[in-house]
C-alpha positions, 0 to 999 in steps of 0.5 A, spaced: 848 408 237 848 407 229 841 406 230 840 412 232 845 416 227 841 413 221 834 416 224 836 423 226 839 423 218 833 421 216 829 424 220 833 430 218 833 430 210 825 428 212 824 435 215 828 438 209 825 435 204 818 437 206 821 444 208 823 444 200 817 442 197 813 446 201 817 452 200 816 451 191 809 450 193 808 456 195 813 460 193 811 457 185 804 459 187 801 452 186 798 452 193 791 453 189 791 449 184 793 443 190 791 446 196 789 440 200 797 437 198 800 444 201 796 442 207 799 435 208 806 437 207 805 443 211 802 437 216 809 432 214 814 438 216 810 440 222 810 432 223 818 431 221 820 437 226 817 433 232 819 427 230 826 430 230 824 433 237 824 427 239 830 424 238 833 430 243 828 430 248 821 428 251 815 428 247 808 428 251 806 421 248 798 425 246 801 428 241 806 423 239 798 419 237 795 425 234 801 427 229 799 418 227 792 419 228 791 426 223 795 422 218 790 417 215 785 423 216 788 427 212 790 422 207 783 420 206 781 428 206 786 429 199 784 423 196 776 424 196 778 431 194 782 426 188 776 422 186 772 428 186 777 432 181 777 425 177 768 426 177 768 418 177 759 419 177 760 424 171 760 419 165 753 420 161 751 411 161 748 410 168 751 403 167 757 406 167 756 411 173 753 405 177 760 402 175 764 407 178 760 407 184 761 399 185 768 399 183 769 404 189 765 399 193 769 394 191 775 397 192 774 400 199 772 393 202 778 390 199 782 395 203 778 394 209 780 386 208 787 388 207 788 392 213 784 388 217 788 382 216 795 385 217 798 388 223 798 384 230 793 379 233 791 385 237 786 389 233 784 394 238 790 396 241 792 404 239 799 403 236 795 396 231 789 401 230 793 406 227 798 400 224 791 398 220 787 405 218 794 407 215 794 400 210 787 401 209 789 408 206 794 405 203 791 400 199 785 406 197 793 409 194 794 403 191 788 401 187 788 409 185 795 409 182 792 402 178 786 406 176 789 412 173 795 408 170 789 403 168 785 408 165 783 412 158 781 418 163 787 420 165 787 426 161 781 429 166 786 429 173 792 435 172 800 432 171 801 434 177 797 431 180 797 424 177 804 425 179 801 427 186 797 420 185 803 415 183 808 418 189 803 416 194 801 409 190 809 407 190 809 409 197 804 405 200 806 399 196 812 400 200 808 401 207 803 395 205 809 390 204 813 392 210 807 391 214 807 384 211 814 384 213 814 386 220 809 381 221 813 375 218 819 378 222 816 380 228 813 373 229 820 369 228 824 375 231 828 376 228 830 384 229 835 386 223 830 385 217 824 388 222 829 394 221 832 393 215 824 394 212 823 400 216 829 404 213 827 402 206 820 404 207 823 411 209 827 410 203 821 409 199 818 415 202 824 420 200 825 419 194 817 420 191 818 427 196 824 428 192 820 426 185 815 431 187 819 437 189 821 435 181 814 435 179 812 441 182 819 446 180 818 443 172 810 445 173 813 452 176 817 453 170 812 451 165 806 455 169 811 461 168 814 461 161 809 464 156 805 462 151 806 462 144 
């Protein structure tokens, strides 16, 4: 029973948060300058309603899988639209560019190796499938936040954005470790820490929705006050 509690409170806060953000995205009118996130967030609060639906009634299984299937979809889309912003190719040095092209093939391959290797024995299931597609995005976030932490050419890409950036790479250090997790606990059953790890993964996740509903309200401000 306490179980349950605890996910209609996270799937609650999960669906104000979103709601929240979303509301400053639009209301702010930053839905421009991230058009692609809006969408996401729209998609996440769309996704938190149902979910919370859910928990008080039956939900037709298909769309239980389209929401977790559109997630990594609409990741990828974002995140080539955050490449493409941080112009990786437009380096004048054609060593450079091959550079950035190998480096984009080297980290699209060490997510596939990820993905491949964590989740359970199954490979083809539904549920291991989207377990593997969602850490392949995963990794991608991951070596994206290292990249721009790492990198001279931060100034290219938006403040808010980076922190767009940075949300989705500490979050999905949290998903990749708990996928990890789940896969040495499920095989010992050992049910608590399985548990455990999926509500720190939640936990994870509402805290970056916290810290970009911050971002977005101080670039609000800052967008709004004059110039001098």
């Amino acid at each position: 029973m306490w179980i349950k509690s605890i996910d209609y409170i996270l799937a609650g806060v999960g669906l104000g948060g979103h709601l929240a953000l979303l509301t400053v995205l639009i209301r702010r009118r930053l839905t421009a300058r991230l058009p692609l996130f809006t969408i996401l967030i729209a998609f996440y609060l769309l996704r938190s309603g149902i979910f919370l639906l859910a928990h008080l009634t039956t939900v037709d299984p298909w769309l239980y899988w389209v929401l977790i299937g559109l997630d990594p979809v609409l990741q990828l889309i974002l995140f080539a639209a955050i490449v493409h912003a941080w112009r990786p190719f437009a380096l004048k040095s054609t060593t450079a560019r091959g550079l950035a092209a190998l480096g984009l093939i080297i980290a699209a391959c060490l997510s596939g190796a990820v993905a491949w290797y964590v989740g359970p024995s199954s490979r083809f299931s539904p549920l291991n499938l989207s377990i593997k597609t969602d850490v392949f995005v995963s990794v991608l976030w991951i070596e994206a936040g290292i990249a721009l932490w790492a990198s001279g050419r931060r100034a290219q890409l938006p403040r808010l954005t980076q922190k767009v950036v940075l949300g989705f790479a500490v979050y999905s250090a949290a998903n990749v470790l708990t996928e990890i997790g789940h896969m040495h606990f499920a095989a010992a059953r050992e049910a608590s820490p399985y548990i455990g790890l999926t509500y720190a993964r939640i936990a994870v996740y509402l805290l970056c929705l916290l810290l970009w509903f911050i971002a977005s309200s101080q670039e609000a401000r800052l967008a709004s006050e004059p110039a001098w």
